[in-house]
C-alpha positions as a Python dict, from the first residue, in 0.01 Angstrom:
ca = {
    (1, 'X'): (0, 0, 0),
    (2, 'X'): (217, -153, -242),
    (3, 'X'): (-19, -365, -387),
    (4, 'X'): (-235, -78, -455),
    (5, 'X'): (39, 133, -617),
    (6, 'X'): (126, -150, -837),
    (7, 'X'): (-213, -230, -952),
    (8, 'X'): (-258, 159, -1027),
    (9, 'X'): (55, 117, -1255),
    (10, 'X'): (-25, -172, -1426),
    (11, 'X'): (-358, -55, -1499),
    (12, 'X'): (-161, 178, -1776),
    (13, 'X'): (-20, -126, -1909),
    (14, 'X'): (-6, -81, -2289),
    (15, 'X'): (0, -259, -2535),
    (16, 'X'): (110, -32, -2860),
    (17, 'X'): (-79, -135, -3225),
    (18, 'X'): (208, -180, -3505),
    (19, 'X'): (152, 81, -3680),
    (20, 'X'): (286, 284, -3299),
    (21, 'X'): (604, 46, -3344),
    (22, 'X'): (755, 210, -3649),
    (23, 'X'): (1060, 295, -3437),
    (24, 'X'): (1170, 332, -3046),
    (25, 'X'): (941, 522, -2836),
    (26, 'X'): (996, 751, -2500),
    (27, 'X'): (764, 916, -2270),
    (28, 'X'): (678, 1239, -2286),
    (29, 'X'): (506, 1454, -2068),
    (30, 'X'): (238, 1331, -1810),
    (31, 'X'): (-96, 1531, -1781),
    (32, 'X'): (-144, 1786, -1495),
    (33, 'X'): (-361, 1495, -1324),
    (34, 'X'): (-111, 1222, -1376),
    (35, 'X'): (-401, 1054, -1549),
    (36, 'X'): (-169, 985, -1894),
    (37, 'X'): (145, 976, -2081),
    (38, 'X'): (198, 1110, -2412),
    (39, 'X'): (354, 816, -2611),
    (40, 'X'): (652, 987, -2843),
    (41, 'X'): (801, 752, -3106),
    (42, 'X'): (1178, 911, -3197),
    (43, 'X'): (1415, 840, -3442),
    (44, 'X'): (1770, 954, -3475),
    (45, 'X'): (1676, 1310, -3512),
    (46, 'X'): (1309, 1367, -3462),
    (47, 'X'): (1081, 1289, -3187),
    (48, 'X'): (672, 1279, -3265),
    (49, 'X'): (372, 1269, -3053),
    (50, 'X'): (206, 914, -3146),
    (51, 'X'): (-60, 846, -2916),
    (52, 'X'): (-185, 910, -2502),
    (53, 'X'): (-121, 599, -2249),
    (54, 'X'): (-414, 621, -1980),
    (55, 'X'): (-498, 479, -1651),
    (56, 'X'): (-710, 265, -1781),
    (57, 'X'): (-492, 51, -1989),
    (58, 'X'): (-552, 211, -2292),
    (59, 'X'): (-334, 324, -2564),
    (60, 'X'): (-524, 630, -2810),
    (61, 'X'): (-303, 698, -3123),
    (62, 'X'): (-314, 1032, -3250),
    (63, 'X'): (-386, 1168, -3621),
    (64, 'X'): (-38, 1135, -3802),
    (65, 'X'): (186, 1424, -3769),
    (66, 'X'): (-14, 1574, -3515),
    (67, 'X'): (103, 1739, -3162),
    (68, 'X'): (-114, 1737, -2852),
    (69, 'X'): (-70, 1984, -2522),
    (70, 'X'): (-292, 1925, -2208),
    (71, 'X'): (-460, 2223, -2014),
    (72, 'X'): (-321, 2348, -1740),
    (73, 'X'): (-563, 2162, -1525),
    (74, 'X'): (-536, 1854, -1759),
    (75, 'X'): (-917, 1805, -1851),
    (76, 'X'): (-895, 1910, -2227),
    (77, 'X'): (-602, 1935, -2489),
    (78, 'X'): (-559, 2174, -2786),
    (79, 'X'): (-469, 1924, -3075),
    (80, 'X'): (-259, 2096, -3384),
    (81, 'X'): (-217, 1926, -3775),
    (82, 'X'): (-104, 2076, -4014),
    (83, 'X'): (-222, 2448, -3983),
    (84, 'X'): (-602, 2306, -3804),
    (85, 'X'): (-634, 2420, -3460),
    (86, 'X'): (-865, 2179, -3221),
    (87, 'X'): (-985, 2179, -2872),
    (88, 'X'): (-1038, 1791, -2748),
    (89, 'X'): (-1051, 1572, -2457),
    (90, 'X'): (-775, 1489, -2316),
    (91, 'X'): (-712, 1196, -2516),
    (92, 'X'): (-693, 1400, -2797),
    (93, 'X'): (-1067, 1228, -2949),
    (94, 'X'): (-1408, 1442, -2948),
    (95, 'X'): (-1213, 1751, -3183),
    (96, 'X'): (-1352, 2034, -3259),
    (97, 'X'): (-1185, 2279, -3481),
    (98, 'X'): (-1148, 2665, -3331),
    (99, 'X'): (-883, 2829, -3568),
    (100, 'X'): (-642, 2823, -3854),
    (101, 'X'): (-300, 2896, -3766),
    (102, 'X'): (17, 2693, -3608),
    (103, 'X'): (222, 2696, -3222),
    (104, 'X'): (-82, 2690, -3062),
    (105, 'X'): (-16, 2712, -2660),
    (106, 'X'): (-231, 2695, -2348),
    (107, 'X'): (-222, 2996, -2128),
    (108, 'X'): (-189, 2954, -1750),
    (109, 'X'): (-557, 3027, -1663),
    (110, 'X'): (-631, 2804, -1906),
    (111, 'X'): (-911, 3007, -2083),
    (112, 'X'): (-710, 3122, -2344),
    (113, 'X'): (-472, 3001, -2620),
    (114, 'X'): (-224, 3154, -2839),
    (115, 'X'): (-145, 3072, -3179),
    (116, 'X'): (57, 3179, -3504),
    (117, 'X'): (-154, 3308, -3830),
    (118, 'X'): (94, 3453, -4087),
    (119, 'X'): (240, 3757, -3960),
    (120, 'X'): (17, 3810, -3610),
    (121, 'X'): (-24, 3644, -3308),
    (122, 'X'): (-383, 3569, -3198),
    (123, 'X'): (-490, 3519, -2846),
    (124, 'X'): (-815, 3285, -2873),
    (125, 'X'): (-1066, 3282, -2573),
    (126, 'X'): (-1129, 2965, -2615),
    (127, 'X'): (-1520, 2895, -2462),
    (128, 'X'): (-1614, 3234, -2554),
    (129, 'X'): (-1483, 3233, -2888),
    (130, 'X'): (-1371, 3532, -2912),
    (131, 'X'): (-1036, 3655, -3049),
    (132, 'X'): (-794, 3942, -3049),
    (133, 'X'): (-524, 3952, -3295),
    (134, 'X'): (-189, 4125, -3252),
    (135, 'X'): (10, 4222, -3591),
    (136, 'X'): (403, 4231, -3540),
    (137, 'X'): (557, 4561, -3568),
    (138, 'X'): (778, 4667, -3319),
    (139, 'X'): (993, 4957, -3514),
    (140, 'X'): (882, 4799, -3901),
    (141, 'X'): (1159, 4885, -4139),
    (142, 'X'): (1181, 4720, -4463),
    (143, 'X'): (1378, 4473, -4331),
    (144, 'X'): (1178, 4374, -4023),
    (145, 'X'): (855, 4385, -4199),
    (146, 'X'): (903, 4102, -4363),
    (147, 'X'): (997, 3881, -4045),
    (148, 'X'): (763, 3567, -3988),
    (149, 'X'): (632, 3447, -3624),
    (150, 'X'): (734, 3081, -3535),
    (151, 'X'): (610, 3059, -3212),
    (152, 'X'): (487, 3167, -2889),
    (153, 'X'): (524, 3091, -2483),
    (154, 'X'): (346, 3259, -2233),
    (155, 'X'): (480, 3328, -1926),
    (156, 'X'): (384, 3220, -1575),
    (157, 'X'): (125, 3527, -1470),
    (158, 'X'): (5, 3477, -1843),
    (159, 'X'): (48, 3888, -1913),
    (160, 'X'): (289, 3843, -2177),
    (161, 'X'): (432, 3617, -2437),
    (162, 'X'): (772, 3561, -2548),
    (163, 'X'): (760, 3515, -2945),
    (164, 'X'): (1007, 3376, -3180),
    (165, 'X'): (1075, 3622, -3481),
    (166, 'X'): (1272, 3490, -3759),
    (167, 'X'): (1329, 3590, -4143),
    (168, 'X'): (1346, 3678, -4429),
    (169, 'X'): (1505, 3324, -4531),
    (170, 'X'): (1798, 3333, -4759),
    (171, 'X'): (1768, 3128, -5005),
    (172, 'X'): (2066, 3210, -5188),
    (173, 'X'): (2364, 3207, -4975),
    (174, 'X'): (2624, 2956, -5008),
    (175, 'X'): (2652, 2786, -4777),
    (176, 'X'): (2278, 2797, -4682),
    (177, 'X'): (2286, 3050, -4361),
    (178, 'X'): (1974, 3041, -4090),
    (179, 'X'): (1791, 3299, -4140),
    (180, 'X'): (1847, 3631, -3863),
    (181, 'X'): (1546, 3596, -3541),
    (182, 'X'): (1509, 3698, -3205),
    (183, 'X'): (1283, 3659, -2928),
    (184, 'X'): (998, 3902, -2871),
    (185, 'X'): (789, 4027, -2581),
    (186, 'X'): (425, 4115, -2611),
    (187, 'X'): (210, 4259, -2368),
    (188, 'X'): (-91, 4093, -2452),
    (189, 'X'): (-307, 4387, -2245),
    (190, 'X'): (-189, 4672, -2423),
    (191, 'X'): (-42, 4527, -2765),
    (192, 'X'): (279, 4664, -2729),
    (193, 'X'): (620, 4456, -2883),
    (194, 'X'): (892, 4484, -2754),
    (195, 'X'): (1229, 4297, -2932),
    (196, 'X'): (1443, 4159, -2601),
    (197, 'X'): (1780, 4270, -2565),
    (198, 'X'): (2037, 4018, -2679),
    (199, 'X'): (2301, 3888, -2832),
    (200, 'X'): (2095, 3656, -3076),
    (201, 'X'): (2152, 3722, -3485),
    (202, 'X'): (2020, 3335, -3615),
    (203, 'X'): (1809, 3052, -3499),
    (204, 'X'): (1612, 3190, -3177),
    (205, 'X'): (1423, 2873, -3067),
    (206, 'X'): (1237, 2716, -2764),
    (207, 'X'): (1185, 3044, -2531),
    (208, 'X'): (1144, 2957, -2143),
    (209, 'X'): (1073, 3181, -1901),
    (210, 'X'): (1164, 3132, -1541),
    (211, 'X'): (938, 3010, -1304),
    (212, 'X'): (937, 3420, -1135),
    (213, 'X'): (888, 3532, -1510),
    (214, 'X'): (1210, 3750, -1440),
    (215, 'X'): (1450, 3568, -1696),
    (216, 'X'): (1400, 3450, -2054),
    (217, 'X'): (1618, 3157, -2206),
    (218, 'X'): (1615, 2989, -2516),
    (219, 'X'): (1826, 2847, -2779),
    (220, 'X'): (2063, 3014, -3031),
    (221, 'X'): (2326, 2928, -3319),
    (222, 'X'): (2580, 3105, -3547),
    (223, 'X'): (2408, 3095, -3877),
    (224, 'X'): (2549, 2803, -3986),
    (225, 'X'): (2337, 2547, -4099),
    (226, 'X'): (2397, 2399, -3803),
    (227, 'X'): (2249, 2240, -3454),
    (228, 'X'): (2148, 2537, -3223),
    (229, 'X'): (2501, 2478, -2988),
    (230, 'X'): (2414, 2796, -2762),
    (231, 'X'): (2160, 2890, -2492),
    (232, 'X'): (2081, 3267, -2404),
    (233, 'X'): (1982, 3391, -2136),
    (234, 'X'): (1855, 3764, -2028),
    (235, 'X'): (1646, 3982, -1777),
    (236, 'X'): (1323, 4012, -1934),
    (237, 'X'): (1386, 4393, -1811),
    (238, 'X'): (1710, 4581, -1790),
    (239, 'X'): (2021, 4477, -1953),
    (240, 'X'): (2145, 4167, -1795),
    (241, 'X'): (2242, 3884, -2036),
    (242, 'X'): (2453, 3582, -2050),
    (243, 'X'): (2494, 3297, -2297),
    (244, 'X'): (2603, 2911, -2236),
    (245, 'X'): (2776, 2656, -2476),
    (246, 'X'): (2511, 2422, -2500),
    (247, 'X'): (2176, 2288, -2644),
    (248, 'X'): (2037, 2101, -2333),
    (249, 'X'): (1878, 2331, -2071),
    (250, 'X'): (1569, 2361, -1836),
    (251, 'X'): (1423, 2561, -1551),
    (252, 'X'): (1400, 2414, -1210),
    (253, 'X'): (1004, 2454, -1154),
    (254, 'X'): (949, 2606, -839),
    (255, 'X'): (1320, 2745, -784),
    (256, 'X'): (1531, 3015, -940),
    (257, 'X'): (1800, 2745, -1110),
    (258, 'X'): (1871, 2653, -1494),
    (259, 'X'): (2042, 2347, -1589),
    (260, 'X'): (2221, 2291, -1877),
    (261, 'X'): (2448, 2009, -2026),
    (262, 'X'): (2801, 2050, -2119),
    (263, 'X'): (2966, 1707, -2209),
    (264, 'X'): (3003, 1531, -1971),
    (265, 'X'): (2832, 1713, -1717),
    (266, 'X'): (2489, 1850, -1644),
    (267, 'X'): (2535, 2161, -1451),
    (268, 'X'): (2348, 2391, -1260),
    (269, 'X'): (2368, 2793, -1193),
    (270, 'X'): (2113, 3051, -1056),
    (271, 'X'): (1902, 3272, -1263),
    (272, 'X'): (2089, 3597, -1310),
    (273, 'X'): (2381, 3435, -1210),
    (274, 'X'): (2744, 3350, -1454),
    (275, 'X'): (2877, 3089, -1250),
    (276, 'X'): (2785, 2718, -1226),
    (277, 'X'): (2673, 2597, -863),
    (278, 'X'): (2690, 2227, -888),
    (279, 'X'): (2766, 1918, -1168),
    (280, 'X'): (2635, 1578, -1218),
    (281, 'X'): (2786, 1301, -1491),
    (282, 'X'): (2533, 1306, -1744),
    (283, 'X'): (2410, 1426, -2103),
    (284, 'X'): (2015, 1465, -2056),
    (285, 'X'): (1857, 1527, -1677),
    (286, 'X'): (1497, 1639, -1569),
    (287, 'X'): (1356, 1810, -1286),
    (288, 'X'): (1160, 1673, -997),
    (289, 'X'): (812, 1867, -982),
    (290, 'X'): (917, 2052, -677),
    (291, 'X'): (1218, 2136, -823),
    (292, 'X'): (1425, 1967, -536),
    (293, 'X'): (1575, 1685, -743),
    (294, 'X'): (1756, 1615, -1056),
    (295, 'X'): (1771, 1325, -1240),
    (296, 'X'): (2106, 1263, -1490),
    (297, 'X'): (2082, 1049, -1772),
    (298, 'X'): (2480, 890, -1775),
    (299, 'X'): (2568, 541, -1945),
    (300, 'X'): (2262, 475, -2030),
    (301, 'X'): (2119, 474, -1635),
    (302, 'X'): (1925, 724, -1412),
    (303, 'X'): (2077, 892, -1153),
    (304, 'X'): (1976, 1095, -838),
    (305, 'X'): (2281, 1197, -711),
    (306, 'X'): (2519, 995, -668),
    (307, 'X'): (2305, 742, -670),
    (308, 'X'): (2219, 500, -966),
    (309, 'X'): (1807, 441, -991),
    (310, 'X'): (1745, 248, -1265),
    (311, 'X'): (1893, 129, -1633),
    (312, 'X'): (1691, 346, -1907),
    (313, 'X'): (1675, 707, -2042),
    (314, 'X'): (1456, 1002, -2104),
    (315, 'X'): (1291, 1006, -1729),
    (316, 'X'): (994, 1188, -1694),
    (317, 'X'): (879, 1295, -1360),
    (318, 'X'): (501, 1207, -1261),
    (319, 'X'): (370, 1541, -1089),
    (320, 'X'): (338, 1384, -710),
    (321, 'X'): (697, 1311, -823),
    (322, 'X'): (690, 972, -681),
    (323, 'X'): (711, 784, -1033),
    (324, 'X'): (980, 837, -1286),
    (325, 'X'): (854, 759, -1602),
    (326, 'X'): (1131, 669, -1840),
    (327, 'X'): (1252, 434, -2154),
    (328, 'X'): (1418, 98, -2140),
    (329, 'X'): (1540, -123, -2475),
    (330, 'X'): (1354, -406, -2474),
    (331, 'X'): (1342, -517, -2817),
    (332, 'X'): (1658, -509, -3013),
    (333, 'X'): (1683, -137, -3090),
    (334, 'X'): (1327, -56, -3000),
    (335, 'X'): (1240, 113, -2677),
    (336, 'X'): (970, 52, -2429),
    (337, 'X'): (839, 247, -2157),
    (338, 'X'): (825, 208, -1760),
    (339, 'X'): (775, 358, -1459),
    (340, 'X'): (982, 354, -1144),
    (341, 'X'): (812, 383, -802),
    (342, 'X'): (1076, 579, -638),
    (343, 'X'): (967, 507, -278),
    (344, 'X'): (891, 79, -309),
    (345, 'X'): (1203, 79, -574),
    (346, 'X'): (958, -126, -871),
    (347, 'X'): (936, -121, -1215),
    (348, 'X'): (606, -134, -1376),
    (349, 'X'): (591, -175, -1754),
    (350, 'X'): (325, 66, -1954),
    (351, 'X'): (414, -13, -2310),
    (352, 'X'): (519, -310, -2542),
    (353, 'X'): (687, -213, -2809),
    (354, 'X'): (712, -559, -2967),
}
C-alpha cells in the first residue's frame, strides 16, 4: 500500500519551466477530485496563480496575470484575465470565452456562475447560455448610486450571494482614505438587495459564509490606507454581530467554528458565539476537509496539535484529507512544494523550483 501511495505522489512530480521560478511558490488549492494543485508563485505581498500540477507529472502554466477556479465537481474551470471571462478544462487549456466582466465564481450546482459587469451582477447559466442581470440598488440615493461591485460569493444552497459594495473613491483626501463599502445580500430568485447589518464603513473584503449559510464574515479596516486588521462577523438575518482583531480567518467546513489568528495564537470560537473555545501557537492554520483538524503554521513547522508534522508552511489539505500539501525552502529563498502522507509519515516532492 505504500508503494502505491508513493508512486501516486510522485507521479505529480514537477518540474517548474523558469519562467514559473520568478520567485517562491506555495500550493494552493487542490481540485474537488484531488486530481491537481494550483501552483501560486508569491512575493512579499502578492500571491498569483501560475500554473496547475497534475497527476500525471505535468506542470500547465497559466496566461500571465490570470486566476483559475475549479467546478464544484472539478471537471472544468472558469479562467478570468483581465476583464475576459472563460470556461476551460480543468487545466485551464481548451478556453472558450462566455462573458465580459470580472470576480467570476462557480455556484454550488455548478451550472451557473456569477460575475461583476460595471454596476450589476450577472448570473451566467453557463451551458445554456443564458443570462440574467441584476442592477444594484438597494435604497439608491445620490450617494449610493454611484457605489461599484467588487465581488461576489455565493452561499452554500446557492440562493443568494453576498456582494462586496464599495465607492465612490476619494481621490482627494489627505491622507488617501479607503473608500466607504459593505457587504450585500442578493436573492438571486427574486432580485431583491438587501445591505447586511454591520458595523463596516471602509474596505469590506473576502465575504464567507458559514458552512449552514447562517453567518457572514469577512474582512474590514478603518479607512486608513491600511492592511484590513479586522474581521466581521453577523447573522445573515436578525441583528447579531461581532467583530475580531485580526486579518487571518476561516470556516471550519462541515462544523459551525471560525478560526482566526491573533499573534501568537490561532484561535477558535463558534459561529454566533463572542468567546474563543480553544488556541494553538501559530500565525496561518487550515482546516482538515471534515473539519475535525487544524493545522498551525508556528516557526516555520506544521502542527496538529500539539504535535509537530513536518518543517514547511502554507499546508493545504488534499480532500480525502490524508495528504497535506504544503511549501518547503529548498533553494536559497525560493520555495518548493510537497506533500505529506499523514498516515505512512512521507514526504513526496511535486515541484522543483530550481
Amino acid at each position: 500500500m505504500r508503494a502505491t501511495l508513493a508512486a501516486t505522489l510522485s507521479a505529480f512530480l514537477v518540474a517548474l519551466p523558469a519562467s514559473a521560478r520568478v520567485s517562491p511558490h506555495v500550493p494552493g488549492e487542490w481540485s474537488p477530485d484531488g486530481a491537481r494543485l494550483l501552483v501560486r508563485s508569491c512575493s512579499s505581498t502578492y500571491c498569483a496563480d501560475v500554473g496547475v500540477a497534475t497527476r500525471d507529472g505535468r506542470f500547465v502554466a497559466l496566461p500571465p496575470n490570470a486566476t483559475l477556479e475549479w467546478s464544484p465537481d472539478g471537471r472544468r474551470a472558469v479562467l478570468e484575465r483581465g476583464e475576459a471571462i472563460y470556461v476551460a478544462s480543468p487545466n485551464g487549456t481548451q478556453r472558450r470565452r462566455i462573458a465580459t466582466g470580472f470576480a467570476a465564481s462557480w455556484a454550488p450546482d455548478g451550472r451557473r456562475i456569477a460575475y461583476v459587469d460595471g454596476s450589476m451582477l450577472v448570473v451566467l447559466a453557463v451551458d445554456a447560455g443564458t443570462a440574467r442581470a441584476y442592477p444594484y440598488a438597494p435604497t439608491c440615493t445620490s450617494e449610493r448610486c454611484a457605489l461599484q461591485l467588487l465581488d461576489a460569493v455565493w452561499s452554500p444552497d446557492g440562493r443568494r450571494l453576498a456582494v462586496e459594495v464599495t465607492g465612490p473613491w476619494n481621490d482627494i483626501a489627505q491622507p488617501p482614505r479607503n473608500p466607504p463599502s459593505d457587504i450585500s445580500i442578493l436573492d438571486v430568485a427574486t432580485g431583491v438587495w438587501r445591505v447586511l447589518e454591520s458595523q463596516t464603513t471602509c474596505g469590506a473584503s473576502d465575504a464567507s459564509w458559514s458552512p449552514d449559510g447562517l453567518y457572514i464574515a469577512w474582512r474590514s479596516n478603518d479607512c486608513e490606507d491600511t492592511p484590513p486588521a479586522t474581521v466581521e462577523i453577523a447573522a445573515v438575518e436578525g441583528s447579531w454581530f461581532t467583530s475580531i482583531r485580526t486579518a487571518r480567518f476561516g470556516w471550519a467546513p462541515r462544523g459551525h467554528r471560525l478560526a482566526y489568528v491573533t499573534a501568537p495564537w490561532v484561535r477558535t470560537r463558534p459561529a454566533g458565539g463572542n468567546r474563543p473555545n480553544g488556541r494553538w501557537y501559530g500565525v496561518d492554520f487550515a482546516w482538515s476537509p471534515d473539519g475535525k483538524k487544524l493545522a498551525t503554521v508556528h516557526r516555520g513547522a506544521i502542527w496538529l496539535g500539539k504535535k509537530r508534522i513536518v518543517v514547511g508552511t502554507h499546508p493545504r489539505w488534499f480532500p480525502g484529507g490524508r495528504w497535506l500539501a504544503f511549501a518547503r525552502r529548498t533553494c536559497g529563498e525560493s520555495a518548493g512544494i510537497w506533500v505529506r502522507d499523514l498516515r505512512a509519515r512521507r514526504d513526496v516532492r511535486l515541484t522543483r523550483p530550481c
